[in-house]
C-alpha positions in Angstrom: 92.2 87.2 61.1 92.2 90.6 63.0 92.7 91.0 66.4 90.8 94.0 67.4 92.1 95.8 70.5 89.6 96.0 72.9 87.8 92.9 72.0 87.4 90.2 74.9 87.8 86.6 74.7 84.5 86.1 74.0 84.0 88.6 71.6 87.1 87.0 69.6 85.8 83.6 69.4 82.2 84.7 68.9 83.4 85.8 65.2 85.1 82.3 64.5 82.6 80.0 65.9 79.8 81.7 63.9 81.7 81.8 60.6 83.2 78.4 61.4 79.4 77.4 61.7 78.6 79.2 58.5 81.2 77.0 56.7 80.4 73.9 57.8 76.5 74.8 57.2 75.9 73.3 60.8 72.3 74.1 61.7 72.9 75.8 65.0 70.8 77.3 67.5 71.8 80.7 69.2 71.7 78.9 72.6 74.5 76.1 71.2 76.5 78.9 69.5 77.1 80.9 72.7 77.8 77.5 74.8 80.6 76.6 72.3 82.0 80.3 72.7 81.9 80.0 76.7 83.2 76.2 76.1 86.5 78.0 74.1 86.6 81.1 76.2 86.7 79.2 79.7 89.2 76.3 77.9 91.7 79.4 77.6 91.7 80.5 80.8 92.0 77.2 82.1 92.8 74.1 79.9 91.1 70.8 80.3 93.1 68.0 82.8 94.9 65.1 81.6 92.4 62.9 83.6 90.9 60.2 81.3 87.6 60.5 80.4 86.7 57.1 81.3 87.9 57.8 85.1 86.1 60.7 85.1 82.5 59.5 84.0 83.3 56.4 86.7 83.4 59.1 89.1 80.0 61.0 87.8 77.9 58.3 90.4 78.1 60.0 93.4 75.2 62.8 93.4 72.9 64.2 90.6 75.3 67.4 90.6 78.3 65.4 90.5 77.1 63.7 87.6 76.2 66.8 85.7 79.2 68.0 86.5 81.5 65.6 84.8 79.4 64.6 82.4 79.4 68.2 81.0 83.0 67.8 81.8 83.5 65.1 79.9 81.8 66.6 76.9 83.2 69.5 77.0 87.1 68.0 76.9 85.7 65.7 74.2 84.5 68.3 72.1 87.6 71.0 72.5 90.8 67.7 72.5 89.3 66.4 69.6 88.8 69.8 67.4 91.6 71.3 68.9 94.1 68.2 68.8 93.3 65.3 67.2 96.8 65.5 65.3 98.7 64.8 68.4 95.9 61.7 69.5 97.2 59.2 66.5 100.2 58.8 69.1 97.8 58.0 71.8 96.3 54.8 73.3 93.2 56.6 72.5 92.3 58.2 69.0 89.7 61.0 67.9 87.4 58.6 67.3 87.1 57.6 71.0 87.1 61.2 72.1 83.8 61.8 69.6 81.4 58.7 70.4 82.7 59.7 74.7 81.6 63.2 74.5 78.6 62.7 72.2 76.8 60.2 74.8 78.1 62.4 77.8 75.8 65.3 76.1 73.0 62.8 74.8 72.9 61.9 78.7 72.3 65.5 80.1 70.1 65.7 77.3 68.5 63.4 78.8 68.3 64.5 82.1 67.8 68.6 81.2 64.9 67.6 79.4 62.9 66.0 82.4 63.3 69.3 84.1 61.2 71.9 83.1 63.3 74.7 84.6 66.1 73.4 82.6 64.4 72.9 78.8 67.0 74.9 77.3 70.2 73.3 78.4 68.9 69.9 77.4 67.7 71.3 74.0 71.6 73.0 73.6 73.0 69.1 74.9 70.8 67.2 72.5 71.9 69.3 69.6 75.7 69.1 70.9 75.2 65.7 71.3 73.5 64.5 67.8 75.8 67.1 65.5 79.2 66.4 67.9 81.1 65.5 64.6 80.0 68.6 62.9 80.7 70.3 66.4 84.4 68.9 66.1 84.8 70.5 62.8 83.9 73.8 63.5 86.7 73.7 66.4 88.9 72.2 63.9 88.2 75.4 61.8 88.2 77.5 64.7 91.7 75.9 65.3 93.3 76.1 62.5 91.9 79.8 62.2 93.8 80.5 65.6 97.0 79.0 64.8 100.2 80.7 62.9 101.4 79.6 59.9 100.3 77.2 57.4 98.7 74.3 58.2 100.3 71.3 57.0 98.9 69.1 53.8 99.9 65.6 54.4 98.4 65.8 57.8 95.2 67.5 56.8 94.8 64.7 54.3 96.1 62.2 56.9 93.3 63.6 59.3 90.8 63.4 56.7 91.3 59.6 55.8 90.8 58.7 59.7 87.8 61.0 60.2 86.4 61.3 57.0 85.3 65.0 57.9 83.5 66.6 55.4 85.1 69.9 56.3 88.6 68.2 55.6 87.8 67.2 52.2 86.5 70.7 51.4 90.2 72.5 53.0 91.7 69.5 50.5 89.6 70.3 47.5 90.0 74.0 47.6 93.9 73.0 47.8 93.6 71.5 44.9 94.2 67.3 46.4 90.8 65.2 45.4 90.1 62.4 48.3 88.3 59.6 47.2 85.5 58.5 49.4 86.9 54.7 49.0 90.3 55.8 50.2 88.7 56.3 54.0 90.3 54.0 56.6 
């Protein structure tokens, strides 16, 4: 990975999300491709809170916009905490597992809601898609991750990672490191 002078955030993660895309062979739409570069562009400028996503969606009653708001909130953490750190959440109360099936059905609902708006077709087309692919969607960040990170990633918790998750992009990184998971291994 080259870091080019001049580039901009944006530019930067433009070039991993798309290849990231390209190696998982996620069908994605140019309007879902450029929300998950914003997503990581805005995430590095400012991090998601530690608020739980739970509290957050309880709080997503009080107006239409509020509920937009941390709904797309609460997919958006979902989808960057669990590609971007699911190592550190086996030592949570909550695992990656929770973090997927929260910010899947926080997209499927503004899906839902976009796509009674006629103004709005597009972002309920780009939720939908985020929403029904979110596992794929976490493995491209995962890629992305690991693609941003120094060093080598380590083995034991790749394969670790893979028996909880049972990614599909996981067992490729193991296979082309020569360690062959077996499907019935899978927690």
């Amino acid at each position: 990975m080259e870091l080019k002078v001049n580039e901009s955030v944006a530019e930067f993660f433009q070039d991993l999300v798309a290849e990231a895309i390209r190696n998982q062979k996620v069908d994605t739409t140019t309007p879902t491709e450029c929300y998950l570069v914003s997503l990581l562009s805005d995430f590095l400028k400012a991090p998601p809170d530690d608020e739980p996503l739970a509290l957050k969606l309880a709080q997503a009653v009080n107006s239409p916009d509020e509920r937009i708001r941390q709904l797309k909130d609460v997919g958006d953490t979902s989808l960057y905490v669990s590609g971007f750190f699911s190592d550190s959440l086996q030592r949570k109360l909550v695992d990656v597992d929770y973090y997927i099936q929260m910010g899947g059905a926080a997209y499927m609902e503004l899906a839902r809601y976009f796509r009674g708006n006629q103004h709005s077709i597009v972002f309920g087309e780009v939720y939908d898609e985020l929403g029904n692919k979110f596992p794929r969607y976490v493995d491209v960040f995962a890629e992305v991750a690991e693609e941003t990170m120094t060093g080598n990633h380590n083995l034991v918790q790749l394969y670790e990672r893979w028996l909880r998750t049972g990614s599909e992009w996981m067992e490729r990184r193991l296979r082309a490191q020569g360690v062959l998971p077996r499907k019935g291994e899978l927690q």
